[in-house]
Every structure is written in structure tokens, then in C-alpha cells.
C-alpha positions in Angstrom: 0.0 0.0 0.0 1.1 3.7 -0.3 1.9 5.4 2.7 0.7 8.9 2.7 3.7 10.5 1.9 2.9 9.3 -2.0 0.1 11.9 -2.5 1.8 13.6 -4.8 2.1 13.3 -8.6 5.3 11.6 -10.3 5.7 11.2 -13.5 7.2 7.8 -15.2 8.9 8.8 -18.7 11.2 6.4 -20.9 10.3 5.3 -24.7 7.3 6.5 -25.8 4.7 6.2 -23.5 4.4 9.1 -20.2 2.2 7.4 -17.1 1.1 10.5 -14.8 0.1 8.6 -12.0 -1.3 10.0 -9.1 0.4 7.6 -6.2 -2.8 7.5 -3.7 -5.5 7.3 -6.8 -7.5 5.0 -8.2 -7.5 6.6 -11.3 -4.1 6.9 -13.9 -3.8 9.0 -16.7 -1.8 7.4 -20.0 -0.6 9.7 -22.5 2.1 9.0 -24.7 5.0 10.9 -26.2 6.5 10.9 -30.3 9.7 11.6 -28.6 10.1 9.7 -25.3 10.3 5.4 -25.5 7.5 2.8 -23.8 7.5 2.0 -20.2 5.2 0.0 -17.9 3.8 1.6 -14.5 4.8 -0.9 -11.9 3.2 -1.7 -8.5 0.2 1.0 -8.9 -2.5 -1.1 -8.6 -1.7 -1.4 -5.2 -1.9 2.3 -5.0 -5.3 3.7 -4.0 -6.5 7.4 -4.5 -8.5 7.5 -0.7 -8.2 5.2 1.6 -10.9 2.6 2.2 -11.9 2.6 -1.6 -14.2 -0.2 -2.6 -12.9 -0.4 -6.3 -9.3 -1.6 -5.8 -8.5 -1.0 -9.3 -6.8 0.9 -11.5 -9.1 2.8 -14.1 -7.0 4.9 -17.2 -8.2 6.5 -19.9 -6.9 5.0 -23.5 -6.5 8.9 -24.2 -4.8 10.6 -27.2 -1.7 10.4 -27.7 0.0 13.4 -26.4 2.9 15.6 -27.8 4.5 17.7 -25.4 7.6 20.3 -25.6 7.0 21.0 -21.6 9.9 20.9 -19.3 10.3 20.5 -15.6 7.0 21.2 -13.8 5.6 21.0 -17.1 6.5 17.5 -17.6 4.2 16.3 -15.0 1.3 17.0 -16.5 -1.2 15.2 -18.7 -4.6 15.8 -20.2 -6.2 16.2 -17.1 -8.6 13.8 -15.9 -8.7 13.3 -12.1 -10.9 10.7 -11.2 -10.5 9.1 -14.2 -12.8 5.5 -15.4 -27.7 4.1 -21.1 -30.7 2.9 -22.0 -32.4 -0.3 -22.7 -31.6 -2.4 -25.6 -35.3 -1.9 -26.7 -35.2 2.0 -26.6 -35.6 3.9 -30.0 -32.5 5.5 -30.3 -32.3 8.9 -32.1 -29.2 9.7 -34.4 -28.2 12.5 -37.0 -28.1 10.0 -39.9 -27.1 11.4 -43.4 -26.0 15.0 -43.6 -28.8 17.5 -43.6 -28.5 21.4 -42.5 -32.2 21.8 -42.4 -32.7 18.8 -39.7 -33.9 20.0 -36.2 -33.4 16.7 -34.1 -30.7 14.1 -34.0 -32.0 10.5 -34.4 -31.0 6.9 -33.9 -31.4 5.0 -36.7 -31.7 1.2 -35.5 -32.0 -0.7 -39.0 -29.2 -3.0 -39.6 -26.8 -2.2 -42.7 -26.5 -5.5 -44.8 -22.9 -6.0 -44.2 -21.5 -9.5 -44.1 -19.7 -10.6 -40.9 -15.8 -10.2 -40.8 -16.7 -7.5 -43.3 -15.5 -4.6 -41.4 -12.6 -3.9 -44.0 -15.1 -2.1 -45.9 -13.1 1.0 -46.7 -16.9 2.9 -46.1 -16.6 2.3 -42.2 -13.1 3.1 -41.5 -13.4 6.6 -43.5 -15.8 8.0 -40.8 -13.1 7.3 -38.2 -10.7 10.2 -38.2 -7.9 11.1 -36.6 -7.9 13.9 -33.8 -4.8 16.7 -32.9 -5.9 18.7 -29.7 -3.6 21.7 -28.8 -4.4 22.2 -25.0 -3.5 25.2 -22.8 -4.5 24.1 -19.2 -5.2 26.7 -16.5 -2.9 27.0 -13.9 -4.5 26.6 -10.5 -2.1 27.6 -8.3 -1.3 30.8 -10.1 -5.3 31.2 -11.3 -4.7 34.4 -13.3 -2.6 32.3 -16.1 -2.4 29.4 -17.6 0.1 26.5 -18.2 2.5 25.6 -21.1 0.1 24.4 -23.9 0.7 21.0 -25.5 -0.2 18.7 -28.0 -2.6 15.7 -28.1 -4.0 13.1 -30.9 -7.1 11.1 -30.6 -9.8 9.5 -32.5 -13.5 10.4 -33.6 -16.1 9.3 -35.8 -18.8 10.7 -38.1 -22.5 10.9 -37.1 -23.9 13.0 -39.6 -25.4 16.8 -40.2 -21.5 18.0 -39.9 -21.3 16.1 -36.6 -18.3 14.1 -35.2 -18.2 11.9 -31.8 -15.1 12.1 -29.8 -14.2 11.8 -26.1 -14.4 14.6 -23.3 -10.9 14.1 -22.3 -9.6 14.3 -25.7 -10.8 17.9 -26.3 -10.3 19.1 -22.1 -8.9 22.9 -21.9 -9.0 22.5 -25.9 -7.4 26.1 -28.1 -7.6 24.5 -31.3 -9.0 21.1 -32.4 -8.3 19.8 -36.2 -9.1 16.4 -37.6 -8.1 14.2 -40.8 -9.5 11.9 -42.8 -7.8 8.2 -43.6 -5.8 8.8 -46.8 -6.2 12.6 -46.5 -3.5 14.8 -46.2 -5.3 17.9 -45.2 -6.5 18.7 -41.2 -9.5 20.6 -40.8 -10.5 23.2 -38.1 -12.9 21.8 -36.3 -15.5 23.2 -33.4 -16.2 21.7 -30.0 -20.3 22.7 -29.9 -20.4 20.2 -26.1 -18.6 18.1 -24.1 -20.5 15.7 -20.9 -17.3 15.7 -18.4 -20.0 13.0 -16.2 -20.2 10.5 -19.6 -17.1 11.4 -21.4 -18.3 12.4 -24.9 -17.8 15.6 -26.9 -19.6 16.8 -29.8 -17.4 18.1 -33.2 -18.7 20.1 -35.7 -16.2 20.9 -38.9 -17.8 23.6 -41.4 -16.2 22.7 -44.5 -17.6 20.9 -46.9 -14.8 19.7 -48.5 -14.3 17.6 -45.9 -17.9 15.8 -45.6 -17.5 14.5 -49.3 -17.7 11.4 -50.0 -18.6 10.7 -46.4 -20.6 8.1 -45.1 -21.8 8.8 -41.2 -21.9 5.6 -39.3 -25.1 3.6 -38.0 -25.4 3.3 -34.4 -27.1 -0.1 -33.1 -28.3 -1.6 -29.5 -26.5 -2.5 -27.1 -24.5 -5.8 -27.5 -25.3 -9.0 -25.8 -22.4 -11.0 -23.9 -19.8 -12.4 -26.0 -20.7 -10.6 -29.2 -18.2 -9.8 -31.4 -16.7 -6.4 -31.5 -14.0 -4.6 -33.0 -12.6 -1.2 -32.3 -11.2 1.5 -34.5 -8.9 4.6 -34.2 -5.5 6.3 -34.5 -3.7 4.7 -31.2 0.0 4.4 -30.1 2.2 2.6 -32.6 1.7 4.0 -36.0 0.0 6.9 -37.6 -2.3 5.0 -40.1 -5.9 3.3 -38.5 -5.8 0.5 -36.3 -8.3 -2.0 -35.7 -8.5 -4.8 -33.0 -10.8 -7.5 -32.2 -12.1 -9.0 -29.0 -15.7 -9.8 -27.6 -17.7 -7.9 -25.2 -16.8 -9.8 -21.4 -19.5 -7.6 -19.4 -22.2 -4.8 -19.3 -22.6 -3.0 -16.0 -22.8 0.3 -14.2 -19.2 1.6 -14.9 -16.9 4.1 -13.1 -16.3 6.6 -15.8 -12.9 8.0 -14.8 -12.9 11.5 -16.5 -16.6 12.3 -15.1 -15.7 10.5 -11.5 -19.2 9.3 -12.5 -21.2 5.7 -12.7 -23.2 5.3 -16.0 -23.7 1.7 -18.2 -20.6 1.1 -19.7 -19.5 -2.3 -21.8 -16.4 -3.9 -20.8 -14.4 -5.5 -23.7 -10.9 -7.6 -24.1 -10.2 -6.2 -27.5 -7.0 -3.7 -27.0 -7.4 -0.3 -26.1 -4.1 2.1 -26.3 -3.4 5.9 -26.3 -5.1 7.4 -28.8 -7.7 4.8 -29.7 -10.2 7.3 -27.3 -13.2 8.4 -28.7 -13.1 6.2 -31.8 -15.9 3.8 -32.6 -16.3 0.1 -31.7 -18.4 -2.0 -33.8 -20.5 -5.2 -33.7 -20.5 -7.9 -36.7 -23.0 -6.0 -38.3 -21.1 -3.0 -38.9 -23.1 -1.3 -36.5 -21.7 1.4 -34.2 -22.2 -0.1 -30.7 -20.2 2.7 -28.7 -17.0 4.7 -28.2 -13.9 3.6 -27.1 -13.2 5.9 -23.6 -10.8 3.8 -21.1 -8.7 0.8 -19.7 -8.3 -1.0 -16.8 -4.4 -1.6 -15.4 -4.1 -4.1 -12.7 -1.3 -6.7 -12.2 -3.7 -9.4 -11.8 -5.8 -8.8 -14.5 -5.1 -7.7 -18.9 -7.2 -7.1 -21.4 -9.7 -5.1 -19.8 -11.4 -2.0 -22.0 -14.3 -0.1 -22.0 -16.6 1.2 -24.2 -19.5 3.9 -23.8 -22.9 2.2 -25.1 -24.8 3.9 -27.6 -27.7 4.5 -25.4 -25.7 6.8 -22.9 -24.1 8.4 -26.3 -28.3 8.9 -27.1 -28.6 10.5 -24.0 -25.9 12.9 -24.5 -27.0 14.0 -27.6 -30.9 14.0 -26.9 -29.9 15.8 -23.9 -28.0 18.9 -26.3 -30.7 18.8 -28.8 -33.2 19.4 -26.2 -31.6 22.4 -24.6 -29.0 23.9 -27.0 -26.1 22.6 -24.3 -25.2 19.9 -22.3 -26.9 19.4 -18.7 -25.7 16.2 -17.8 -27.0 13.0 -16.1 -29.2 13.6 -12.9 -28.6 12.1 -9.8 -31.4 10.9 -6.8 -28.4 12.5 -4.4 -29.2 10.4 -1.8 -26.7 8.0 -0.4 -28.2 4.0 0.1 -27.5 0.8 2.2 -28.3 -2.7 0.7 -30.8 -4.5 2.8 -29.2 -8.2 2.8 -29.4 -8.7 6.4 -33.0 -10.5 7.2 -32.8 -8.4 11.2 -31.8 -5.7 9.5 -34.4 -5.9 7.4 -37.3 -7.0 10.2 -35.7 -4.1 12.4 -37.1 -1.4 9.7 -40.7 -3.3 9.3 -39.8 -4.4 5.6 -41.2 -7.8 4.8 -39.6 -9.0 1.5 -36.6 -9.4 0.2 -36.2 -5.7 -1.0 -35.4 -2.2 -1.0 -32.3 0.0 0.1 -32.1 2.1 3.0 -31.7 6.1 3.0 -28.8 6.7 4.5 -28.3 10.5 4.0 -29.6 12.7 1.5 -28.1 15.9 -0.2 -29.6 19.1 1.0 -29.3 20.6 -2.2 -31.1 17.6 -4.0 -35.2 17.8 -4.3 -35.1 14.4 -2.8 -34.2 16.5 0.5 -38.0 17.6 0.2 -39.3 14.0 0.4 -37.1 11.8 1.7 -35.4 10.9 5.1 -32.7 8.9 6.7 -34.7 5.4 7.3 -36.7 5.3 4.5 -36.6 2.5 2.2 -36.9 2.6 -1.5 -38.9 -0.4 -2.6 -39.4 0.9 -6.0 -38.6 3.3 -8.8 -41.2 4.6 -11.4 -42.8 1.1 -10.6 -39.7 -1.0 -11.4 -38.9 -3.3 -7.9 -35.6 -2.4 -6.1 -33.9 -5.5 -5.0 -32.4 -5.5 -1.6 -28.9 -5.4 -3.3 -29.8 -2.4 -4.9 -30.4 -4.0 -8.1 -32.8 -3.9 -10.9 -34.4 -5.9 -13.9 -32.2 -5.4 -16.6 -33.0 -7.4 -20.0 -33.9 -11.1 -19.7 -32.1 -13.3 -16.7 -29.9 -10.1 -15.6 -29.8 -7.5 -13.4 -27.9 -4.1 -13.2 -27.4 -1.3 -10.2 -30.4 0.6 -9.3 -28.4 3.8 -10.6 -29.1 2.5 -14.1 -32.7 3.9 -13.8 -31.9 7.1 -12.5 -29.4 7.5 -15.8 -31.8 7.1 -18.1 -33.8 10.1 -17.2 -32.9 14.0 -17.9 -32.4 16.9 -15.6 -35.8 17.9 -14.7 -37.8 14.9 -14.7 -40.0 13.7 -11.8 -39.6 9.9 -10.4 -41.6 8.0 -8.7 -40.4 6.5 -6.0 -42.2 4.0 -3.9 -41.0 4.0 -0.1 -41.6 2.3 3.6 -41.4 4.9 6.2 -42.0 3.7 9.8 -43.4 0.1 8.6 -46.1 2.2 6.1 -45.8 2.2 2.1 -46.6 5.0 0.5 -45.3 7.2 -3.3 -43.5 10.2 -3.4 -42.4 12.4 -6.3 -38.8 13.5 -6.6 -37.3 15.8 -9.5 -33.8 14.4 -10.8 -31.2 17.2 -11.1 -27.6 17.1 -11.7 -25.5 16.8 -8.5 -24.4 19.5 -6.9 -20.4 19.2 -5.9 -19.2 21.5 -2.9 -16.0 20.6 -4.5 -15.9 20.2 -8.0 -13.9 17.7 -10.2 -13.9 20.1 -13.0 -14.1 24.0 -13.4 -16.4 25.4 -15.7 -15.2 28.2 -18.0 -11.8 27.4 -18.4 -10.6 29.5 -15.7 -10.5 29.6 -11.7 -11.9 32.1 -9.7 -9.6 34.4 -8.3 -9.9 37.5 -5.9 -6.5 39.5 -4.4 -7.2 42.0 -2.0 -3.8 43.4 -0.4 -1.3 40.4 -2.1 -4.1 37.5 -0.1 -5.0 35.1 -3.1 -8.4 33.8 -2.9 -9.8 31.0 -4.7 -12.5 28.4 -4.5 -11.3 24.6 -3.6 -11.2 22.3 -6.6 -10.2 19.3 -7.0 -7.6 20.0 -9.8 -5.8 22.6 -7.6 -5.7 19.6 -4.9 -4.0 17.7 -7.7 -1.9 20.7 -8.4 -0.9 21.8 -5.4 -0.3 18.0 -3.9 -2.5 16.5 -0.6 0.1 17.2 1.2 0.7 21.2 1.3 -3.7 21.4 1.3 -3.7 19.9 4.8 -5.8 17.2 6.3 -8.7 19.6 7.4 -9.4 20.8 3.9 -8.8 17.1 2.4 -11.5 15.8 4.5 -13.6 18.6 3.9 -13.5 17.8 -0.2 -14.6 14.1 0.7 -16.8 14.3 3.3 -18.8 17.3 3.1 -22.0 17.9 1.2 -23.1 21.5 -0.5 -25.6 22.8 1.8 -27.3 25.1 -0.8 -26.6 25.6 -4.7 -23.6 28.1 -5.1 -21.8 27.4 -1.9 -17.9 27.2 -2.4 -14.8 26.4 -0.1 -13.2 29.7 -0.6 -9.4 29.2 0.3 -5.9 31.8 1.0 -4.2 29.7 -1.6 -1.2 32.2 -0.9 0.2 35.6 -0.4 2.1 38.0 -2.0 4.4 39.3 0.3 4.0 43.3 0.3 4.5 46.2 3.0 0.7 46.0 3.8 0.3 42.2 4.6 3.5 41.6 6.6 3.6 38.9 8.9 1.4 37.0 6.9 3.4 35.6 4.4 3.6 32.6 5.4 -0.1 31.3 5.1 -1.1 29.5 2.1 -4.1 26.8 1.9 -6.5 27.8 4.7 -10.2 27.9 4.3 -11.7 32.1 4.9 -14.9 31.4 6.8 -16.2 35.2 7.4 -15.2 38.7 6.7 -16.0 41.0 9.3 -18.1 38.4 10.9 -20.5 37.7 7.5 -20.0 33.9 7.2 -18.8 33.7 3.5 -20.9 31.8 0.7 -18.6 31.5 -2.0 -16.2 33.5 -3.8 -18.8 35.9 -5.6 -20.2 37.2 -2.4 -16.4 37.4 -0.9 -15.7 40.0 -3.7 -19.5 41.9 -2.8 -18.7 42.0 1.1 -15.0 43.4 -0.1 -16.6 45.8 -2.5 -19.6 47.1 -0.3 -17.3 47.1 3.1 -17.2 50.7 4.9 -15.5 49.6 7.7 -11.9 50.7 8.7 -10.7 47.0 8.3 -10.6 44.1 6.4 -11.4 41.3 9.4 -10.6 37.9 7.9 -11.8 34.7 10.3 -9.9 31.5 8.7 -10.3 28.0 10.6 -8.9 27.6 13.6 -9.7 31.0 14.7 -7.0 32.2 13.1 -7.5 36.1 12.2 -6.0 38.7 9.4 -6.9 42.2 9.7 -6.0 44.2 6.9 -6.5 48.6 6.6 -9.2 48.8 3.9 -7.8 52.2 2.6 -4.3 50.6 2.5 -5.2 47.7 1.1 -6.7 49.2 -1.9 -4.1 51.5 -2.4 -2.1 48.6 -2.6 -3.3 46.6 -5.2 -2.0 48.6 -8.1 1.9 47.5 -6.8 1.2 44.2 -6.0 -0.5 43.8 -9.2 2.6 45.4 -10.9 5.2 43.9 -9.1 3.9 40.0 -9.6 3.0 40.5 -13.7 -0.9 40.3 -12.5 -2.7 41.4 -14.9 -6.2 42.3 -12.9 -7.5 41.7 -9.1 -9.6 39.5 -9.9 -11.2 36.7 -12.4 -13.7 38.4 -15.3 -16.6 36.5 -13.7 -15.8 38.8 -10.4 -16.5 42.2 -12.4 -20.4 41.0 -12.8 -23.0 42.1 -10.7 -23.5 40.1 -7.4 -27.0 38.4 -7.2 -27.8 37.3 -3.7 -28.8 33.7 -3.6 -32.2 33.0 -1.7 -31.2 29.2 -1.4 -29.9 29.8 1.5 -29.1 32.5 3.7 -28.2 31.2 6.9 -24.8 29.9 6.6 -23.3 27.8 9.2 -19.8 26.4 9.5 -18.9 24.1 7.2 -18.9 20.2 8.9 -17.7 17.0 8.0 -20.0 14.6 7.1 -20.5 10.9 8.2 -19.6 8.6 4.7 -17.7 9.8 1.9 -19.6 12.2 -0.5 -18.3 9.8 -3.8 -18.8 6.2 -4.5 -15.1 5.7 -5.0 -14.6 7.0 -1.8 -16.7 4.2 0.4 -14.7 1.4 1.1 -17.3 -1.2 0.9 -20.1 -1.7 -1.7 -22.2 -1.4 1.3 -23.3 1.7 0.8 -23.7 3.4 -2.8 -24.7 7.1 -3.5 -28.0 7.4 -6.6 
């Protein structure tokens, strides 16, 4: 096992592959290198993210293949991806189909193509897979007002029709410029990222010119697969610049960890090989139907040949999902946090009398299920489907699948039904499904942190990629525990964090603090980093009065502290006080205006988190 002084990142670089591993995490991060020669990541399987995780596995995304001219600090870093890696076969899927500007609504076409088994040579299928080159520029977390060295990826995509191509989230992440090429094309293409689901990995292409559509055939998506059907994936990966193709069958099709979301969706687990760059191309069936895209790999020294694909029914979801609203929402989530039922005392103990339901172990304050629900209820059933007392449901004939399944197949803002024994008495409730709301978040919208400096003191909300940037160790314990354990309390609420200071005349003495939560100014508890900037900006006092945990204090002269900003701003190459999204108006949020102090919670807030499968957050 890792001892806690591995929190860190290293980085593992000979031949031509680059691991960034993260020592304590569950979740790795391949990217290769043209210029660097192959290497295999030893002993990290034994290497967990959090201790007590229930998934003792090592999830990596096959992710493009990445070029890089970044030295020394700039070495260590990879396409990010922290916690890195559907409906029914029966459902009607809705695809793009052929090319067509007037169409208003992307549709699934089921019928099979009459294409001969082994037939998947057809030059017509592999000319919709096309080759993807990602120039990146990541923000820099620590330093929020600029960004990192950018760098070079390649990946894979595929054609879906009306000037649409398929690709992974993770292949575009922090993207400047995205171009693609066709097989046996010499020319690359600007092309246009119009969406990308962090939660289910897929982003959505669009390239304008028509030169590059002709000829094209889009490719067919079909259901999902049945166990041990053939399947073959397609793409640009590690090895070679022409298209690759491998064979295997597909082993499993489950609820999956998707690694670059930190989410749980259906995913289908395959043994044909998955490498760097092979992400975001197609895998098809005998059939020549598309039956998913290629998003991630599982490394373990006890087990090979493990990939995964995203079915075409989460992929339908996705793109319903941005027809529907113009943009991507995401997946919702019950936010309530569950306990199988297995024991029969258990069971008798809570006035259940069959062998089902899951108990509510906590529920998410900023979730509607908050509104309804409470810890001890059991959920017998959802939208009239039976919940086993493993947490399981029905899934196709002689199978069943986590209970979670259901929840994915619905969008933000639909009502469920959810049939529950409370006290020994059944009755139905009515819950709206929303995204989940992170008090930490795994990603940061916009492309840019949040930043506020008020006298050299650099603000900025906790995320998880500045805990990944800035290593577990120099955040603290406190803080740590905090981004596992505690829940949002309202919509909006943010750990807003000293990440440093910029030594100056003004702030002396306090130099030295760095990583420490702000919890009020001038005794107004603090919401999130928006409202920090309005209490700064609509402050008449004398002093600034910072109250950071541990009733540790700052007190700052407001006049000198403004007058200060234009030389700390000069002297440090700054080149504002604060983020764009801190010059808009502040809107006062009626979610919830009595703000207590921030506590830990009692179970992690993340199923890769919980160290048994116990207990399972919906």
C-alpha cells in the first residue's frame, strides 16, 4: 500500500509512452510521447487514491496520444482527468443519420446495414473514423490568473452525420484549437467543439467545411450488445500513424466508473485492445453497427485485457440531452446515499417484509429528494420497477444491473416515482432528478478559476484540480476531509481558500499562510467566492477582518489595502485583481441565507470514496 507520503504526482517517462500517475489514486492517466520510448507503470494497482476505496483497481483512460515540448514542472502534466474511469436495448434510439442542415433533431437510426460478418474492412466504415490533434492550454491553479505551457494531443472520432463528429471529453479538455483528418487525406481541418459531458465522457465536433464531408458516409449506431458478441474497435492509437483495428468480444455490461466524469453510468467492458489514442473512436458489432466509443482501460497486475466502451444509449442520452436544450446538462442524480438491505434483522428491524429495498442513508440538502425523503426510508421501488435489496434492478432477460441504471436514463428535470416504507407504512413520493451538486468540484467550468487578491491575499475556490496541483500534502488534512466528506448545503456554496500571499508592506507577517479555508469577513459567514468580492466591494469599515479555521485572524486597513493593489498587481505581472466573472454584478442567492460552519460529514460524498459496496450514493 502507499503510505501517505505518496500523495503527490510523479511522473514515469522512458520510450514513448508518459504514465502520470497519481500515487494514492484509483485513477491513472496514459498519455504517450513521439519523442520519449515505452514504459510499464509498476506496483500501482496497489496504489489507492482515498483510503478505504471499494474499487481496488486501477481505471486509465486509452486517451490521445499526447505531444509535449514542456519541461520541468511542465512534464508532470497530462490531459487532465482526475478521477479518471444508457438505455435499454429496446429504446428507440435517435441519431443524426445522413447530412442534412435543415434537420432539427438528431435521431438513432436502428436498422441494420447489410454488411457480411468479418466484413468490417469495408473502406466505407473506416473513412468515418478520423484522426484527432488537440492543442491544449490548461489553467494554472495555483497561479489562477494564467495558464500553463500548452501542449499537443491526438485522438480518435467518428462521423454521425449533419457536420457532426463523436469524440471523447478528455480528448478535447482545456482545448485552443481542435483539427481532424481523414484516412488517406492529407489535409487537417478546423474543427469546433459545440459540447462536451465531463460526467459521460463524450464531446460533440462540428467541422464547417464541406470539403471535408465529401464522399462521407456517417456511421449507424445499433443496440447494445449481448455477452460475448463480437466487437471490433477503431482509431488512431500508439504505434503507428495509419488506422488500427483490434478484435475482441464484449466480457461484461454493467454500471461503470467513468474515470474522466468520477461518475457511474452503463458502460461495456471489452478484451479487445485499447491504447493511447484509440479514445473516442468507434467500436463496432459484426454488423457494422456502431455499438459505442472507445473511452478507457483497466491496469491491474492481476488482470489484462480489460477495456471499456460507452454504449450507444448513454451516447443517445448525450445528444438528446443537447438537442433538447441547445447545451449539455448532464446526467441527474437521486443525491441520496443508500445501504443494501441483505441482512433479514436488518431488514425486520425497519418493518420491511420482503426481500427488497435500500435504505436512506443520507440525502443531499441541495437535492429535491431532500423535500421528500429521510434517513430510514426504504426505496422499494422506482417509477414502478422493484428495487432488490442489493440495490439492483431488472435489466433485460435473466440479468440485473445497479439501481443507478434507472436514475441515468432520465434528464435533468424529470419527476420519479419513488415508492418507499417509512415507519413500517408504504406509500409514493415524487422526486425531481437534477444534476449533483459538488461543494467541490472535479472540473471547473469556463476554463478559468476564480480568483480575488485584495492586499497580495489570493483567494480562490477549492477544486479538485488545484488539490491535484498543489499535492494533498501542502492542502492539509482539514481541507482534504472537507473535499470528501462534506456535502453543498445550498446551490452556489464554495470552499473559498488563502491559496497564498504576496508578500507586500501591507500584509507583513502573513506571508507565510497559504491553503487555509476564509470562513467570514468581518463576521459575515462567506458563501462562496462571488459574495467574498460583494462584502469586499460594499465594506465601509476601517478594516478588512478575515476569520480563517482555527480562529486564526487577518486584519487588513481597507484604505491601505486598496491602495495597494495597483503594486502588487505590478510587481507580480498580475494582470487584474480579480477573475472576469468577479466584475459581474452580485445576485444574492435565496437558497440559502443562513450559513453555518462548514462540517464533516458521516460517509464519503463519492462512491469511490466508500470502502465497501455497502453503501452506494444514486
Amino acid at each position: 500500500m502507499a503510505t501517505a507520503v505518496a500523495n503527490c504526482f510523479f511522473s514515469v517517462v522512458t520510450s514513448s509512452v508518459k504514465f502520470r500517475c497519481r500515487v494514492s489514486s484509483q485513477r491513472y492517466l496514459a498519455t504517450s510521447h513521439h519523442s520519449i520510448a515505452s514504459v510499464t507503470c509498476k506496483a500501482v494497482s496497489n496504489h489507492k487514491r482515498r483510503p478505504s476505496s471499494n474499487r481496488d483497481r486501477e481505471l486509465k483512460e486509452g486517451v490521445s496520444q499526447k505531444k509535449s515540448s514542456r519541461k520541468s514542472k511542465d512534464d508532470d502534466d497530462g490531459i487532465s482527468g482526475k478521477r479518471k474511469a444508457g438505455g435499454s436495448q429496446s429504446a428507440a434510439f435517435k441519431s443524426f443519420g445522413a447530412q442534412r442542415k435543415d434537420k432539427k433533431e438528431f435521431k438513432f437510426d436502428i436498422k441494420e446495414q447489410q454488411v457480411e460478418p468479418n466484413n468490417l474492412k469495408d473502406a466505407a466504415f473506416l473513412d468515418a473514423v478520423v484522426k484527432v490533434y488537440c492543442t491544449h492550454t490548461e489553467p494554472d491553479y495555483s497561479l489562477p490568473w494564467q495558464k500553463q505551457r500548452q501542449y499537443t494531443s491526438t485522438g480518435s472520432a467518428f462521423m454521425i452525420g449533419n457536420g457532426k463528429l463523436l469524440t471523447n471529453a478528455h480528448c478535447v479538455e482545456h482545448h485552443t484549437q481542435v483539427k481532424v483528418k481523414r484516412r488517406g487525406d492529407d489535409t487537417k481541418y478546423v474543427a469546433k467543439v459545440l459540447a462536451r459531458g465531463v460526467d459521460c465522457d463524450i464531446a460533440l465536433l462540428s467541422v464547417e467545411s464541406e470539403q471535408f464531408w465529401e464522399g462521407a458516409e456517417p456511421l449507424e449506431f445499433g443496440c447494445l450488445p449481448r455477452l460475448q458478441d463480437a466487437v471490433t474497435v477503431v482509431g488512431y492509437p500508439l504505434g503507428g500513424d495509419t488506422i488500427s483495428v483490434t478484435k475482441g468480444v464484449v466480457s461484461r455490461i454493467e454500471v461503470t466508473s467513468y474515470a474522466h466524469g468520477s461518475s457511474d453510468l452503463l458502460g461495456i467492458q471489452i478484451d479487445a485492445a485499447i491504447n493511447p489514442g484509440n479514445s473516442g473512436g468507434p467500436a463496432f458489432s459484426d454488423q457494422g453497427e456502431c455499438i459505442g466509443v472507445a473511452f478507457q482501460v483497466y491496469r491491474s497486475e492481476e488482470v489484462e485485457n480489460i477495456g471499456y466502451v460507452i454504449p450507444t444509449a448513454v451516447v443517445s442520452h448525450f445528444l438528446n440531452d443537447y438537442e433538447k436544450n441547445g447545451r449539455y446538462t448532464g446526467f441527474p442524480s437521486l443525491g441520496v446515499l443508500l445501504q443494501k438491505l441483505e441482512n433479514p434483522a436488518l431488514r425486520a428491524c425497519l418493518q420491511v417484509h420482503s426481500n427488497e429495498g435500500v435504505l436512506v442513508r443520507r440525502v443531499e440538502p441541495t437535492s429535491d429528494a431532500n423535500r421528500v425523503l429521510k434517513e430510514g426510508d426504504v426505496i422499494v421501488s422506482f417509477d414502478d420497477v422493484n428495487v432488490g435489496c442489493e440495490g439492483t434492478v431488472p435489466f433485460r432477460s435473466n440479468e440485473r444491473i445497479a439501481f443507478r441504471y434507472l436514475i441515468s436514463q432520465k434528464f435533468a428535470g424529470d419527476v420519479a416515482e419513488l415508492g418507499i416504507i417509512r415507519a413500517g407504512s408504504f406509500m409514493k413520493v415524487k422526486v425531481v432528478l437534477n444534476p449533483r451538486v459538488h461543494l467541490v468540484p472535479y472540473h471547473v467550468d469556463g476554463g478559468q478559476p476564480s480568483y480575488l487578491i485584495i492586499a497580495g491575499l489570493v483567494f480562490t475556490p477549492l477544486s479538485e484540480p488545484l488539490i491535484e496541483e498543489e499535492c494533498e500534502d501542502s492542502i492539509g488534512l482539514k481541507l482534504l476531509a472537507k473535499s470528501r466528506y462534506s456535502l453543498a448545503r445550498f446551490k452556489g456554496e464554495q470552499i473559498v481558500i488563502l491559496s497564498q500571499v504576496l508578500a507586500n508592506e501591507v500584509n507583513f507577517g502573513y506571508e507565510e499562510m497559504s491553503n487555509q479555508q476564509v470562513l467570514k469577513l468581518n463576521g459575515t459567514p462567506i458563501k462562496n467566492i462571488r459574495h467574498l468580492a460583494h462584502l469586499v466591494d460594499s465594506c465601509k469599515n476601517k478594516y478588512f477582518v478575515f476569520e480563517f479555521e482555527d480562529n486564526y485572524v487577518v486584519v487588513l486597513e481597507r484604505e491601505a489595502a486598496s491602495a495597494s493593489s495597483f503594486h502588487v498587481l505590478k510587481d507580480y505581472g498580475i494582470p487584474s485583481e480579480r477573475s472576469s466573472d468577479l466584475l459581474e454584478p452580485y445576485v444574492d442567492s435565496l437558497d440559502d441565507n443562513k450559513v453555518a460552519v462548514q462540517d464533516f460529514g458521516n460517509s464519503p460524498v463519492s462512491n469511490l470514496e466508500i470502502g465497501f459496496d455497502g453503501l452506494l450514493w444514486a
